[in-house]
C-alpha positions in Angstrom: 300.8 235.5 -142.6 303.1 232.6 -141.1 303.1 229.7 -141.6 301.6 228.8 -138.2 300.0 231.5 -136.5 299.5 231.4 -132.8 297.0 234.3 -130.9 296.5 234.6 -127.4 293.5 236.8 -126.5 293.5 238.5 -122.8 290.4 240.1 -122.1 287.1 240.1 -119.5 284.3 237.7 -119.3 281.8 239.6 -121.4 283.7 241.3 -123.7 283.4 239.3 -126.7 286.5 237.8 -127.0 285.5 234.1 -126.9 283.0 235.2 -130.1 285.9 237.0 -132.0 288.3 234.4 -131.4 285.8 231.9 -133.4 284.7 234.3 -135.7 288.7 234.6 -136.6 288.5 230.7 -136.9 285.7 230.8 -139.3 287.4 233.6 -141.3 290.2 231.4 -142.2 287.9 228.4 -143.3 287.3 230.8 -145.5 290.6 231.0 -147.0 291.0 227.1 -147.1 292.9 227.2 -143.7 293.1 225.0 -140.4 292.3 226.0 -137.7 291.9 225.9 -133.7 289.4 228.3 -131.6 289.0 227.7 -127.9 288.6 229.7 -124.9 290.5 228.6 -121.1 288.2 230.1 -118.8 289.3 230.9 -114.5 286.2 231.9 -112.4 283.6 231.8 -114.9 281.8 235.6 -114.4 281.3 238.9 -115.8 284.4 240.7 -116.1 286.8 238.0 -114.6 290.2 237.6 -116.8 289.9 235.3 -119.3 292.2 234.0 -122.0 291.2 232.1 -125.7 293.2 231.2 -127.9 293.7 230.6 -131.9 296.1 228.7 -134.5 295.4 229.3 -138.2 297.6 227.6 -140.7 298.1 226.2 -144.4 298.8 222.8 -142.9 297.1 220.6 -140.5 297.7 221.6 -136.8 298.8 218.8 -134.1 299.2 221.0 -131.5 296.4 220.4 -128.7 297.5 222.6 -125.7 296.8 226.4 -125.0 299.1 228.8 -127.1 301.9 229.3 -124.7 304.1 230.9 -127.1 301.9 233.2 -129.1 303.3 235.4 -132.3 300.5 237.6 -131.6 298.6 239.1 -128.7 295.7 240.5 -128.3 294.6 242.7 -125.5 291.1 243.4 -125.3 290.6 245.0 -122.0 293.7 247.0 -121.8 293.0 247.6 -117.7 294.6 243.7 -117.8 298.3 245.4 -118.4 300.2 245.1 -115.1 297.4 242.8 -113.7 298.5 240.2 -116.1 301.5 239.2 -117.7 299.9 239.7 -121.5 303.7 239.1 -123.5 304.3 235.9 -121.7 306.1 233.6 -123.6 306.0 236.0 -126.8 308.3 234.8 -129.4 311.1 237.0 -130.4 309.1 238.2 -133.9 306.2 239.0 -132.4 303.5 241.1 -131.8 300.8 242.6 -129.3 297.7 244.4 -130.7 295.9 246.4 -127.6 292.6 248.2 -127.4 293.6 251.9 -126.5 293.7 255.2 -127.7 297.7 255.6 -126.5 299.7 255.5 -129.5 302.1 252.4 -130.2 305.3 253.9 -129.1 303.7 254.4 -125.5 302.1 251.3 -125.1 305.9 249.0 -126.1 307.2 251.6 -123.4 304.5 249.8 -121.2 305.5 246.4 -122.0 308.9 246.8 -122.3 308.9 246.0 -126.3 309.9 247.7 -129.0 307.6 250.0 -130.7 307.5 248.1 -133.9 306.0 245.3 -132.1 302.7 247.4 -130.9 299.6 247.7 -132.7 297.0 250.0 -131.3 293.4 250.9 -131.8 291.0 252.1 -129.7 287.7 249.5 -130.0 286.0 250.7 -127.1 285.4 254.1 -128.4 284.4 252.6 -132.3 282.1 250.1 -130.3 280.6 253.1 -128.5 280.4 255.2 -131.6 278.9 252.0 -133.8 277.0 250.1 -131.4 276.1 252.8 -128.6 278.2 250.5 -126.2 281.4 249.3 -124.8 281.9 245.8 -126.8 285.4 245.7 -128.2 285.6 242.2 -129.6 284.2 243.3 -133.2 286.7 245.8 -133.5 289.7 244.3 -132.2 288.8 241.7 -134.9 288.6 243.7 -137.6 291.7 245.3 -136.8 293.8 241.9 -136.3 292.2 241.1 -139.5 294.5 243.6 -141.1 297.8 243.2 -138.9 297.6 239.1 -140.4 296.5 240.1 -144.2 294.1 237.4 -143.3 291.8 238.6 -146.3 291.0 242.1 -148.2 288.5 244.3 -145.7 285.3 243.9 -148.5 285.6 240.1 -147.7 285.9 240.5 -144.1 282.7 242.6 -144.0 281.0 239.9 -146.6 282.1 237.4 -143.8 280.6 239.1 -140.8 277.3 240.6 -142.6 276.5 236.6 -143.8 277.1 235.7 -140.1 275.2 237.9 -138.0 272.5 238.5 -140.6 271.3 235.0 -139.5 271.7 236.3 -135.6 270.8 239.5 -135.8 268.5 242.4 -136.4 269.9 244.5 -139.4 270.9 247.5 -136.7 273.0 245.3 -134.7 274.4 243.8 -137.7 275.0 246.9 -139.4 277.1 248.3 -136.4 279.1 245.4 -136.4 280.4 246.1 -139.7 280.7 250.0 -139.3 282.7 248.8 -136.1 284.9 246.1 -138.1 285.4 248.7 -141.1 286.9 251.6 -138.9 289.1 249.4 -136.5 290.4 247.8 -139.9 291.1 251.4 -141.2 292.2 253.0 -137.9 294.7 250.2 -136.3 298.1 251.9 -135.7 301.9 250.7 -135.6 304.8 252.9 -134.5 305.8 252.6 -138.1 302.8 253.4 -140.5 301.0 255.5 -138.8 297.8 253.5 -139.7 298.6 250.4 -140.7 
C-alpha cells in the first residue's frame, strides 16, 4: 500500500457501493490505519450515478474534500464507462479496478490506459452465483482487498463474517463471504493473469 491511498468508487444507487466503501474503512481500523469513508450523492434514487470515496493511511489524514485525484478507481457498474469520465484526475501510477468479465487488456483499450493499470473481475456474475442476485459491492471489495494487500484473505473473511453476523441471517452472510473469497481469488491484471 502507499502511503496515502485515495479510491474513488463510480457505481449506481443501490449497488452497494456506499456499504463497501465503509466496510473498506473499517477493514483498515483493523490494521491500526486512518481513515475517511463518505459517499457524494446527485439525485438521490435507485440506479442514479453515484460516487464515494475513501483515504486509508499510516498517518493522520487532513484532507476534507472528495478524492479528486484518486490512485485507485473503482467501477462498479461498468455500464458508467463512456457515460462518465471514471479516470478523471487519475494520478500517473494509478489504477482502475472494473466489474466485468472483459479481460484487462480490453478494458485499458476502453479507457485509453495501459493495460497494467486495469484490474478486472466480474462481481455481478459471483454475486449472482453466491447470493442468487446482481449485488456487486461484496465482491468488488474483496477483490480491491487484494489489489491494496490491505490484509491476508482469511482476515478479510474474519472481518466480514464478525460484521454481518450481527446483521444478518447466516445464508446471507455466508454468501457474502463465498462472494468476497472468489472475487479475492479471481481479480485479473494484464500481467498476472489472476492477481
Amino acid at each position: 500500500m502507499r502511503e496515502l491511498e485515495e479510491i474513488r468508487w463510480h457505481a449506481r444507487g443501490g449497488q452497494g457501493a456506499v456499504t463497501a466503501s465503509k466496510l473498506l474503512a473499517e477493514m483498515a481500523l483493523t490494521r491500526n490505519m486512518y481513515f475517511q469513508a463518505f459517499p457524494e450523492y446527485g439525485p438521490e434514487r435507485m440506479g442514479a450515478p453515484i460516487q464515494c470515496f475513501n483515504r486509508l493511511s499510516a498517518r493522520p489524514i487532513s484532507i476534507y474534500t472528495s478524492v479528486s485525484d484518486p490512485n485507485v478507481v473503482v467501477v462498479v457498474d461498468p455500464t458508467l464507462i463512456g457515460v462518465v469520465d471514471v479516470t478523471e484526475g487519475l494520478t500517473p501510477d494509478g489504477v482502475v479496478l472494473v466489474n466485468t468479465p472483459a479481460a484487462p487488456q480490453e478494458v485499458a483499450s476502453q479507457l485509453g490506459l495501459s493495460s497494467d493499470r486495469v484490474y478486472t473481475v466480474d462481481a455481478t456474475a459471483i454475486s449472482m452465483t453466491t447470493l442468487g442476485r446482481a449485488m456487486p459491492n461484496i465482491p468488488m471489495l474483496g477483490a480491491l482487498v487484494k489489489i491494496l494487500d490491505l490484509m491476508p484473505l482469511d482476515e478479510a473473511l474474519a472481518y466480514v463474517r464478525e460484521s454481518f453476523g450481527k446483521r444478518f441471517s447466516a445464508k446471507v452472510t455466508e454468501g457474502n463471504l463465498a462472494a468476497l473469497e472468489r472475487a479475492y481469488k479471481e481479480v485479473k491484471s494484464s500481467e498476472m493473469g489472476c492477481a
